[in-house]
N, C-alpha and C positions, 0 to 999 in steps of 0.2 A: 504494500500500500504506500501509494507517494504520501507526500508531507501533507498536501492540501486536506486529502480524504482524514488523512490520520485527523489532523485541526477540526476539520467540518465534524466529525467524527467523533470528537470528544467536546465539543462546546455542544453538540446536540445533546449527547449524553448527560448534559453538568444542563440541560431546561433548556439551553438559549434558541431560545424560537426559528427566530431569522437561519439560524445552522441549521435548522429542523427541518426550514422550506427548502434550504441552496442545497442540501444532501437530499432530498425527496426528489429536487429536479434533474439531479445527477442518476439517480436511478429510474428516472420517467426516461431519459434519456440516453442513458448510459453514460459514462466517462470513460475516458481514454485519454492520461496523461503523457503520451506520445511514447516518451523512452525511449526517443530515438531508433533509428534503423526500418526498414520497409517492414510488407508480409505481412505475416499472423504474431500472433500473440505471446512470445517470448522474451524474455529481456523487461530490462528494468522500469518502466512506466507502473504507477498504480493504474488499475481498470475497476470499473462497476458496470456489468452488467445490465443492460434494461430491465428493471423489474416496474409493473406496473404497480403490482397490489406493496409493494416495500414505498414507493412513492406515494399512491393513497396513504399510508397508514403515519407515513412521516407529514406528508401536508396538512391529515387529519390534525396530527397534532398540534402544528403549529396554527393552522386557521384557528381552532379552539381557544387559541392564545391572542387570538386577532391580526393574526400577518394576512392581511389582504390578499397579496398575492397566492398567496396556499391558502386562502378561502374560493381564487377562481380558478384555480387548479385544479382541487378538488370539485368543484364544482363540473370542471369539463371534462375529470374522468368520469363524475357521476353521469352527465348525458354522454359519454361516448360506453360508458361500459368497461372501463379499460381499469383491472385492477380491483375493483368493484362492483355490485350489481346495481345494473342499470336502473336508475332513479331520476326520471324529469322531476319531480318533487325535491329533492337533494338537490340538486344540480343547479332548479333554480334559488332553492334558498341560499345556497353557499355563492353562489355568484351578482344575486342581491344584495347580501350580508359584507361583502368585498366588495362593492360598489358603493355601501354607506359609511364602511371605513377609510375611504381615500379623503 
């Protein structure tokens, strides 16, 4: 694991919200800290995986904490399905709820 992940990775753990959303969106998306050199995936970079449902359950948290943006996040894996089950109810509460917080 690079340094970034390690940091994001222990300020999530220790509450800090905001680390809660930026590591939720790293696993909505995946990360790949390069590590230099072409190809597949050997050598020194940290990686994370795309996990949908590890992103839900990290945005959860932090939307509950009021990080707007991890309240629309979650919200659009609620109407996409991705990670969770599909809820236009959820989906649009958490993207209303993130639209009264900005």
């Amino acid at each position: 694991m690079d340094k970034v992940l390690e940091l994001l990775s222990a300020a999530a753990s220790q509450g800090w919200a905001p680390a809660r959303f930026t590591l939720g969106a790293a696993h909505e998306h995946g990360y790949n800290s390069g590590g230099g050199g072409g190809g597949g995936g050997g050598g020194g970079g940290g990686a994370l995986e795309a996990s949908a449902a590890a992103a839900a359950e990290l945005h959860a948290e932090a939307a509950k904490e009021g990080v707007a943006n991890a309240q629309f996040h979650l919200g659009v894996l609620y109407a996409t399905g991705r990670g969770v089950q599909q809820s236009d109810k959820e989906a649009v509460h958490w993207c209303v709820t993130a639209g009264g917080e900005r």
